[in-house]
C-alpha positions in Angstrom: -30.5 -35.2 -39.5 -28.0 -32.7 -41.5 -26.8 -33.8 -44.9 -23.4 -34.7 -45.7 -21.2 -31.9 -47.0 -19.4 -34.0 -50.1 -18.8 -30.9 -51.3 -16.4 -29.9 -47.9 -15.4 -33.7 -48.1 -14.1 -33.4 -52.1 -12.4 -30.3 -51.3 -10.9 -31.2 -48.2 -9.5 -34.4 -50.0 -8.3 -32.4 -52.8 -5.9 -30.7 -50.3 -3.7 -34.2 -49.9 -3.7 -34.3 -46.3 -5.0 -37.9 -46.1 -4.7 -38.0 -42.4 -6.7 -34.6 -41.6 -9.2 -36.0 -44.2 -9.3 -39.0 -42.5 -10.0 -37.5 -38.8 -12.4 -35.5 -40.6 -14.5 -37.9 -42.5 -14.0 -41.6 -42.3 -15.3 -43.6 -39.3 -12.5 -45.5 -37.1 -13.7 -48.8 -38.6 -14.6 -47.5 -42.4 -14.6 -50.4 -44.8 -13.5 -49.9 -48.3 -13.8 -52.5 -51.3 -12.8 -52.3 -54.6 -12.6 -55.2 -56.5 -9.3 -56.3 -55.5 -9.4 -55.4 -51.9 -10.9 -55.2 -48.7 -9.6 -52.5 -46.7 -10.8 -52.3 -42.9 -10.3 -49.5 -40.5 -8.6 -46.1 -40.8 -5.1 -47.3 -40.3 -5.2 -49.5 -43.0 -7.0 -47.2 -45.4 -4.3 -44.5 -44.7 -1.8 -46.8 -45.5 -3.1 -47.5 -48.8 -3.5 -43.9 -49.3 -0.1 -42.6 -48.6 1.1 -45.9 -51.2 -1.0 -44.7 -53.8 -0.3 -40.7 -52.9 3.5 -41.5 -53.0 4.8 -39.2 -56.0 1.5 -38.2 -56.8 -1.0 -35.7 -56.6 -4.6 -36.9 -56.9 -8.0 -34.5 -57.8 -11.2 -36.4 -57.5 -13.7 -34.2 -59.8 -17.4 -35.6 -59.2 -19.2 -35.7 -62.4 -22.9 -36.8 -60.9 -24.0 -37.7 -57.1 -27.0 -38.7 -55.8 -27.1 -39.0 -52.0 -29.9 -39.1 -49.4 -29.1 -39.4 -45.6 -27.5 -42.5 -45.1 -26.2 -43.7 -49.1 -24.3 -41.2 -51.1 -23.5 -42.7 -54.9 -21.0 -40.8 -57.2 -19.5 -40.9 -60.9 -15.6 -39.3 -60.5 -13.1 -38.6 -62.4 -9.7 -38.8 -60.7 -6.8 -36.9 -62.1 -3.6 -38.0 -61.7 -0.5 -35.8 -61.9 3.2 -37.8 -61.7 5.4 -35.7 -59.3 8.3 -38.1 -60.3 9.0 -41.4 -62.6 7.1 -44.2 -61.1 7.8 -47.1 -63.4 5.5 -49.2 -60.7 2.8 -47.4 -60.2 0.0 -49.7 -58.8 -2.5 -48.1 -61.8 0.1 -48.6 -64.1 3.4 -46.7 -64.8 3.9 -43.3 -65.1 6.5 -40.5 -65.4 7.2 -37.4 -64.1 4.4 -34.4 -65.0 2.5 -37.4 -66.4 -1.5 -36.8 -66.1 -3.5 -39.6 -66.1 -7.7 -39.6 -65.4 -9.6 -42.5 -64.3 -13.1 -42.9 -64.2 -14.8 -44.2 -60.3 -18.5 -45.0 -59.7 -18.2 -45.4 -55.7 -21.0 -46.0 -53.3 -20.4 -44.7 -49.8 -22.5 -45.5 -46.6 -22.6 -42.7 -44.4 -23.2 -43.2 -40.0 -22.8 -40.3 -37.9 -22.3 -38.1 -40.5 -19.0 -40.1 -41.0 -18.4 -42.5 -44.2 -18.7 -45.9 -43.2 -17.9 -48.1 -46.2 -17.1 -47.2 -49.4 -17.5 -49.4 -52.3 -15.5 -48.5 -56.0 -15.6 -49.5 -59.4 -13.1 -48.2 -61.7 -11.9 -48.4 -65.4 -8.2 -48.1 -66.4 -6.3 -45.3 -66.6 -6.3 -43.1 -69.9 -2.6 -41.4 -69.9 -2.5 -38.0 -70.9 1.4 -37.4 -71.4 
């Protein structure tokens, strides 16, 4: 069984296409959990994502990852770069060329050499104005 590429998927994220990304990578049915959510299916993860893309551009940097074929676990830091004011933010406000980092520990299943389910942990963000 070939290895998934998180490599190809970080950089393919990292171009903001969420839908190409999506096509490319998540399974129809994907489940995603984070602590305040369950998200289930594509369509509903994409909606989230163009939400939380609206106004900004996001950079996931993985810091460590340890995968085998079917689990894949990573520490990220996700920059955060305002494109305009966004007084409601869901992660909190921010304002235009703002740069923000959080810091993810996610957990994704992988099928098919598709993710599955993803499961994230996050602390606040630390706003870098």
């Amino acid at each position: 069984m070939k290895a998934f590429d998180f490599n190809a998927y970080i950089t393919d994220y990292n171009l903001g296409d969420d839908d190409a990304t999506a096509e490319r990578w998540y399974a129809k049915d994907i489940r995603v959990r984070d602590g305040f959510r369950v998200m289930a299916g594509r369509d509903q993860l994409l909606g989230f994502l163009g939400l939380a893309h609206d106004g900004v551009a996001e950079t996931l940097k993985p810091l460590v990852v340890f995968n085998n074929e079917k689990t894949l676990m990573a520490q990220l830091d996700i920059e955060l770069r305002a494109q305009r004011d966004l007084p409601d933010y869901p992660l909190g406000p921010l304002r235009k060329n703002d740069m923000a980092t959080m810091k993810f520990f996610a957990r994704y299943e992988i099928v098919d050499g598709k993710i599955d389910s993803i499961e994230l942990a996050y602390w606040p963000m630390n706003l870098m104005s």
